[in-house]
N, C-alpha and C positions, 0 to 999 in steps of 0.2 A: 724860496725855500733853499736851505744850506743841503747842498749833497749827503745826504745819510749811505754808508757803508756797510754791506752787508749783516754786519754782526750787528751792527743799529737797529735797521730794519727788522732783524730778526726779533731780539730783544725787547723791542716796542710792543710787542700784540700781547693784549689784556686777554682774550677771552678764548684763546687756548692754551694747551700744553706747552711745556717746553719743544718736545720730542715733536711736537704736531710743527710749532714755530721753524723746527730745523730740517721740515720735512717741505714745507714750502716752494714752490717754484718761485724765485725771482725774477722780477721783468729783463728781459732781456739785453744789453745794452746799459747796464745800468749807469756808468762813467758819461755814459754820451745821451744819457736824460736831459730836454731841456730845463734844467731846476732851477735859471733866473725866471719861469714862466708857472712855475710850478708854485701851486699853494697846498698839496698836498701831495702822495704819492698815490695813484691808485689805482690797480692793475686786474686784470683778469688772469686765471690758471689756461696757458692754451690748453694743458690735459685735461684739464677738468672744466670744462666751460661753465661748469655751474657755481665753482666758485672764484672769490672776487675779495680785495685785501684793500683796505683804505691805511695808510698811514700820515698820522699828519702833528705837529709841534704846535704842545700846548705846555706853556707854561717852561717854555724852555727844552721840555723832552720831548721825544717822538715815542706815541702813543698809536700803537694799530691796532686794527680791528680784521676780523677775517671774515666774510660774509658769505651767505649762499642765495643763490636765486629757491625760494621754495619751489616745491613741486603744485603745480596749478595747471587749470584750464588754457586750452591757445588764448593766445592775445590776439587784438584783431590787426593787421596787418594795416588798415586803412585811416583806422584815428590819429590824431597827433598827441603826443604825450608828454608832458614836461618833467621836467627834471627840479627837485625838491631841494639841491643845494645850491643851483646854479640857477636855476629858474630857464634852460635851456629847451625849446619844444623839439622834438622828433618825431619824426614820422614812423610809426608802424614799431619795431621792437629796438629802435635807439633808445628809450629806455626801459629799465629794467628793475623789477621789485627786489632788492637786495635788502637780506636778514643776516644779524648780528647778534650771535649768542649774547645775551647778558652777561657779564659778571660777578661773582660769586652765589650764593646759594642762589638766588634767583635761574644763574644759568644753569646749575648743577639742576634743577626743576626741569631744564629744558624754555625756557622764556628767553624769548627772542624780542628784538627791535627793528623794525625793518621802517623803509625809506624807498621811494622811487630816484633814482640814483640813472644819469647816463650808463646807459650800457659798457660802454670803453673807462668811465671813470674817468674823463678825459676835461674834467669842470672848466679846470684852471686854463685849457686852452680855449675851450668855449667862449669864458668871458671874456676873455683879451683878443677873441677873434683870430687867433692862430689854426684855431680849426674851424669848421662849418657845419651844422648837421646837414644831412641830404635831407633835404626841405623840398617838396613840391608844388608847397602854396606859398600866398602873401606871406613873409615875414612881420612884426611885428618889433615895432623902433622904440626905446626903453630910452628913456630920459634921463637918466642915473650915467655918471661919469663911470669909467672905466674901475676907477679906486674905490666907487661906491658898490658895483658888482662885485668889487673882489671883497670889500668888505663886507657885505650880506652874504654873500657866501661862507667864506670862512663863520660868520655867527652861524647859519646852519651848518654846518658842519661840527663848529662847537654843540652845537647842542644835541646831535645826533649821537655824538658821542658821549656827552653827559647823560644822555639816557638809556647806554651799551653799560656807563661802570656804576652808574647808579646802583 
C-alpha cells in the first residue's frame, strides 16, 4: 500500500460526516507505518476502544470505513476465533465483531454490516507473518502461498466493503 496522508485518510470514509471524519483519532506514527506490508490501513481509537477505522484502495482511491464493536454479551475468553478477512485464529478476544454503518438511506435507517475482524486490525501483518497471534494451541499450516493470502484477503475485504456502500 502507497502511504496515504492525513487529509487522505480523512477524506476516504464513506459512512460518516465530514466534521465526524475530522474528528477522528489517527494512528499514531503514521510516516513510520510499515505501508510496503500494509494492504490496508486499520486501526483502533485508544480513546475510544470501541471504535475501529478500516481504510483501504479500491479502484485507485482510498475508501474508509469507521466501525464500532456493538454492545453485547462477554465473550468467552477460552475459544479460539477467526478472523473473517484474514482467515487469522485468536485466542479469547483477538478477535472482534466490528460494525459498519451503511451507506446512504440504508445507513441513515441505522443498518449496519458487521464482520469478525482481528481485534488490532492488524491482517496484513498476520498474513505475511510479521506478526503472530498469542496462540496457545496446535497451529494450523495453510497451503496457499503467501500472494494467495494476501489475495483472498483483500477479496474479503473488497467485499465487506461492497456491502458498507451498497
Amino acid at each position: 500500500m502507497e502511504p496515504l496522508n492525513e487529509d487522505e485518510i480523512r477524506a476516504s470514509f464513506i459512512n460518516c460526516s465530514k466534521g465526524e471524519a475530522r474528528r477522528i483519532s489517527l494512528p499514531r506514527g503514521l510516516s513510520e507505518l510499515p505501508w510496503a506490508d500494509l494492504d490496508f490501513l486499520g486501526w483502533r481509537d485508544p480513546g475510544a476502544p470501541d471504535r475501529g477505522y478500516l481504510v483501504a484502495v479500491r479502484d485507485g482511491r482510498a475508501l474508509g470505513v469507521t466501525l464500532r464493536v456493538p454492545q453485547g454479551g462477554p465473550r468467552s475468553q477460552t475459544k479460539t476465533t477467526i478472523c473473517s478477512l484474514c482467515l487469522t485464529g485468536h485466542p479469547g478476544s483477538g478477535v472482534s465483531l466490528l460494525a459498519a454503518r451503511r451507506t446512504g438511506p440504508a445507513g441513515r435507517e441505522g443498518n449496519t454490516v458487521g464482520a469478525y475482524m482481528c481485534a488490532d486490525l492488524a491482517c496484513s501483518l498476520y498474513v505475511r507473518g510479521k506478526k503472530v497471534p498469542e496462540f496457545s494451541g496446535p497451529r494450523y499450516k495453510e497451503s496457499l502461498s503467501e500472494e494467495e493470502r494476501v489475495a483472498r484477503m483483500l477479496a474479503n475485504v473488497e467485499e465487506f466493503l461492497g456491502r458498507v456502500g451498497a
